[in-house]
C-alpha positions in Angstrom: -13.5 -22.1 -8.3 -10.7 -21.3 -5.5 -9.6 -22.4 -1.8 -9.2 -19.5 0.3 -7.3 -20.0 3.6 -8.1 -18.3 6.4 -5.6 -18.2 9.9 -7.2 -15.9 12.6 -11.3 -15.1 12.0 -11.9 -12.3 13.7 -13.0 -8.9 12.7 -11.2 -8.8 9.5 -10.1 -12.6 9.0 -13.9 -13.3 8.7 -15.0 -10.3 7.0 -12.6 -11.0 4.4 -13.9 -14.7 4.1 -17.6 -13.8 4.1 -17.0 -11.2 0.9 -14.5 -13.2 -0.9 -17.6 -15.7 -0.9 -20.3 -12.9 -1.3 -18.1 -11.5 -3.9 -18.0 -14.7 -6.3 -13.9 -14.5 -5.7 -13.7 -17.8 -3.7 -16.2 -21.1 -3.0 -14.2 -23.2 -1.0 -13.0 -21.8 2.5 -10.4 -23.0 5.2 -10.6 -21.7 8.4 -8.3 -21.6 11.2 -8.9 -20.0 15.1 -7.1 -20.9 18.3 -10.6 -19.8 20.0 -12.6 -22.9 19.4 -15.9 -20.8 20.1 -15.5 -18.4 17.7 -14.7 -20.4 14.9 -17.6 -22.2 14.9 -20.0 -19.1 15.6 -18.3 -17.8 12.1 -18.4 -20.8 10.5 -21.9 -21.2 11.5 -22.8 -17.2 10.6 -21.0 -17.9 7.2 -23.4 -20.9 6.3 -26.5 -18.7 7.5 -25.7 -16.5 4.5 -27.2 -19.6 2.1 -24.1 -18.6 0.3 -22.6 -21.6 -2.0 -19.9 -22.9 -0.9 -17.7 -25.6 1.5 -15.7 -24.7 4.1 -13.4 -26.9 6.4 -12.0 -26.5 9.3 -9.4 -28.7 8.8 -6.0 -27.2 9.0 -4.6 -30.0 6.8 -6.6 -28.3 4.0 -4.7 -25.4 4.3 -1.6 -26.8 2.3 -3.8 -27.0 -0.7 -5.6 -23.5 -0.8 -4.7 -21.4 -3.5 -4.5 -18.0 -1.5 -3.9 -18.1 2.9 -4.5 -15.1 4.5 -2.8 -14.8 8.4 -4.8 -12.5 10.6 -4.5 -14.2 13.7 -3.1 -12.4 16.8 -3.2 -9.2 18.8 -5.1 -6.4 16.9 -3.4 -2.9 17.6 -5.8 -1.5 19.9 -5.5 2.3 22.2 -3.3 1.0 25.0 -0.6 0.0 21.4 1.4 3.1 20.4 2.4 1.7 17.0 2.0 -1.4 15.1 5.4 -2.2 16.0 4.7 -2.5 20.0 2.6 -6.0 18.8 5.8 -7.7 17.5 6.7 -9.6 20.9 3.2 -10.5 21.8 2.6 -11.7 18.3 5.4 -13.4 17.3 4.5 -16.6 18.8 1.0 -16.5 16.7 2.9 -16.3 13.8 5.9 -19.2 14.6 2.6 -21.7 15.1 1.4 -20.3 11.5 4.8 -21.1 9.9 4.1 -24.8 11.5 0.9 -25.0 9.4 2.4 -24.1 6.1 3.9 -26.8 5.5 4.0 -28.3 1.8 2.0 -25.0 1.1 2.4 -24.0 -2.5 -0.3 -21.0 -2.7 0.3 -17.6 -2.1 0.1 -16.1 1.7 -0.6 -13.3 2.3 0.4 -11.5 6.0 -2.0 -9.0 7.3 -1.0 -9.3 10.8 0.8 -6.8 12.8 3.4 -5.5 12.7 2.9 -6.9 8.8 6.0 -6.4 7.1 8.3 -8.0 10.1 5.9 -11.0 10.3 6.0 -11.6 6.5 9.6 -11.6 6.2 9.9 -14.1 9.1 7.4 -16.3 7.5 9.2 -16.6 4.2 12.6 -16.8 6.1 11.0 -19.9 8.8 9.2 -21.9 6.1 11.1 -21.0 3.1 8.1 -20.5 0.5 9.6 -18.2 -2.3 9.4 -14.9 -1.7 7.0 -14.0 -5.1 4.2 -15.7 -2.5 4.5 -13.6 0.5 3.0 -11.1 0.6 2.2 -8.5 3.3 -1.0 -6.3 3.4 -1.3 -2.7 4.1 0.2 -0.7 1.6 -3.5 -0.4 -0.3 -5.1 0.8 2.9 -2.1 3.0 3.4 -2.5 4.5 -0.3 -6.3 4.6 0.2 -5.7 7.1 3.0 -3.3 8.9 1.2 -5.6 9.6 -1.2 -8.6 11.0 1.3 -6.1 13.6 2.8 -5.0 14.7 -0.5 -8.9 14.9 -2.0 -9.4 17.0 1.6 -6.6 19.5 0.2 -7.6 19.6 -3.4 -4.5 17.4 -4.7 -5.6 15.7 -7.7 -3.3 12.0 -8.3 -2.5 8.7 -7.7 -1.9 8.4 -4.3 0.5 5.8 -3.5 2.0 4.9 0.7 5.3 2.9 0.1 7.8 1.8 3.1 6.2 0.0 6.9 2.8 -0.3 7.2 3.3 1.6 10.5 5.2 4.7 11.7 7.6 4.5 8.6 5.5 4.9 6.1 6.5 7.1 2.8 3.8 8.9 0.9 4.8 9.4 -2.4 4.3 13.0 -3.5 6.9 13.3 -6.6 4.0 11.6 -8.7 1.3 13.6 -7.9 0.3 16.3 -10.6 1.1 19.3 -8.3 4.1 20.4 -6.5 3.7 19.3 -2.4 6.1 21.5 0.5 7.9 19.9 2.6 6.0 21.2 5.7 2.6 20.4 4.2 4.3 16.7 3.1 4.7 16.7 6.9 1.5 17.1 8.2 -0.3 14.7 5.8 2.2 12.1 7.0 1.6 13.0 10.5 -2.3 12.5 10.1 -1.6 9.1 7.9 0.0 8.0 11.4 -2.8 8.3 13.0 -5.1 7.5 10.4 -6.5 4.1 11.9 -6.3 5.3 16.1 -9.4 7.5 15.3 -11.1 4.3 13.9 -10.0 2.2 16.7 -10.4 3.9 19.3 -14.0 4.9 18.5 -15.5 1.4 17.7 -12.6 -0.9 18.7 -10.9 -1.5 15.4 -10.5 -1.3 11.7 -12.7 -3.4 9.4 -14.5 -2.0 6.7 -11.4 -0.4 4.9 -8.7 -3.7 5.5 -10.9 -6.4 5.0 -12.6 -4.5 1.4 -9.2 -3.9 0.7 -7.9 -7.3 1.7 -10.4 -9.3 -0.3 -9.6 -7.2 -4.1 -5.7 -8.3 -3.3 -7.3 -12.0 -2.8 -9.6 -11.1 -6.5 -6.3 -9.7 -8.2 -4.4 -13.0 -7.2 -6.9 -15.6 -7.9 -8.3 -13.9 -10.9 -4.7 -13.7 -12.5 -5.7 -9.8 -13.0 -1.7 -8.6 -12.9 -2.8 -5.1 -11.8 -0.6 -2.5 -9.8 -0.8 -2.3 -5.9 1.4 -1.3 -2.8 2.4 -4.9 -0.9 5.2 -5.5 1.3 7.5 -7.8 -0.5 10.9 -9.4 0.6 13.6 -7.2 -0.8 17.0 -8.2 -2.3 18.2 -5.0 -3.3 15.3 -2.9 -4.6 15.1 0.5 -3.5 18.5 0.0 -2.2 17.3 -2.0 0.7 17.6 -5.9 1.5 17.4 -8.0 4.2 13.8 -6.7 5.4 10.2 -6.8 4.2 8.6 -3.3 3.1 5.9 -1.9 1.1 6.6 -1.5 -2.6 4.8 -1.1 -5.8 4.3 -4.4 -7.4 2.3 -6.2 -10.4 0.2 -9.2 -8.9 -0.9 -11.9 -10.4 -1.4 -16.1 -9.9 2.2 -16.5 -9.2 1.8 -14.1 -6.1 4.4 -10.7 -7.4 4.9 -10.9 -10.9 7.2 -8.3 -10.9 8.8 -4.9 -8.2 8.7 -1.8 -9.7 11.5 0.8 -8.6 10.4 4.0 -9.0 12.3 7.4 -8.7 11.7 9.1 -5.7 12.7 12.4 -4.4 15.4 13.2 -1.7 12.4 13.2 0.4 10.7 10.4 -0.1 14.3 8.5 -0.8 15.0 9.9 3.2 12.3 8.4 4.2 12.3 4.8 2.4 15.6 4.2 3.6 14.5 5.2 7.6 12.1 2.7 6.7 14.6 0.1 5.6 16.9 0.2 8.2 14.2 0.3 11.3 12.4 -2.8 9.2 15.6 -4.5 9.0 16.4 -4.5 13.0 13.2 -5.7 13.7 13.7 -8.4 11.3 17.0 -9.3 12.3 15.4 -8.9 16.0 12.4 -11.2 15.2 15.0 -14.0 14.0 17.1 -14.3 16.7 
């Protein structure tokens, strides 16, 4: 059917490989951990499901998965102000991930944090077109969005572009009613916080990413070319280059099929290009 790679098993890396196999989505797995223990309890849990399917721990059969997912790293946790914070402590996860994707000709997909500075520096070290790199967390983002608004009867599509962190830009201009500035305010405030509530009550997010996670992995592999928020390399979209940053995109085999620039307001335009220029230092920063 499909190889799924996954880099970092822990709460979400091997929640996301045990429902991509429960799911039908993917029957031949890849896994990677740098802590030897528990690798083998999820590979071990994984075959106690009677589920079929084969799974390696063989990071040379990473090259040849059709979709690699990195979660490895230092999950964002109460003592972490913002996604951000992680980038020093996790950059060095991520430069030992570039080493592994070599000759890799699937799609990759960064979920670890922060997301969008670690998926640009992956497609600038190992030099993978930038259609197959793609960052995760605009869909949780969006999904989240879309609670607040149902709690303030705002019917729409709820869409989060811009950093999966404290830069994020809900678009309201789409929306079927008219949204104030001050209320736009305080939805964006609680989206900040969204996931601190989650982690600092049970540790950390995993129901939400990894469900989330694994229907980007089914829209990929299953060539379904639907509409979702990724962070995607920019070259002048929205204005903004040199950075990676949550956009609306078509997905598909090839990875992004396609960028969609959408109008946005004054206020939401305010707020992308914020994004784009504190994306863009860390980027440049994470390079040096």
């Amino acid at each position: 059917m499909a190889r799924l790679a996954v880099i970092g098993v822990g709460r979400i890396g091997g929640e996301v490989a045990y429902l991509a196999s429960a799911m039908g989505i993917a029957d031949d797995l890849v896994l990677y951990d740098s802590a030897q223990d528990l690798l083998r309890a999820q590979v071990l849990d994984l075959r106690h499901t009677g589920l079929d399917m084969e799974i390696s721990t063989d990071t040379r059969d990473i090259r040849a998965a059709d979709v690699c997912i990195f979660s490895a790293g230092l999950p964002r946790n109460p003592s972490v102000k913002t996604r951000a914070d992680l980038l020093e402590v996790n950059l060095p996860a991520t430069g030992e991930v570039a080493a592994l994707l070599n000759d890799f000709t699937g799609i990759l997909i960064t979920v670890t944090n922060p997301m969008d500075i670690n998926n640009y520096y992956l497609w600038a070290k190992t030099g993978i077109p930038r259609e197959r790199c793609i960052g995760f967390g605009g869909q949780l983002d969006s999904a989240r969005f879309g609670i607040a608004l149902q709690d303030r009867n705002i019917s729409g599509f709820p869409f989060v572009l811009g950093e999966h962190g404290e830069h994020q830009v809900p678009v309201f201009s789409r929306l079927g009613k008219k949204v104030g500035v001050r209320q736009r305010d305080e939805i964006l405030s609680e989206l900040k916080g969204a996931s601190m509530e989650v982690i600092k009550g049970k540790g950390g997010t995993v129901f939400g990413p990894a469900l989330h996670l694994t229907q980007l992995v089914r829209m990929i592999l299953k060539n379904t070319r639907e509409l979702a928020v990724c962070s995607a390399i920019l070259e002048g979209e929205y204005g903004i280059s040199r950075c990676s940053l949550g956009v609306p995109v078509v997905v598909g085999k090839e990875g992004i099929r396609k960028i969609e620039e959408w109008h946005l307001d004054s206020w939401e335009q305010k707020k992308m290009d914020e994004a784009g220029r504190f994306a863009r230092e860390l980027c440049r920063k994470a390079l040096i």
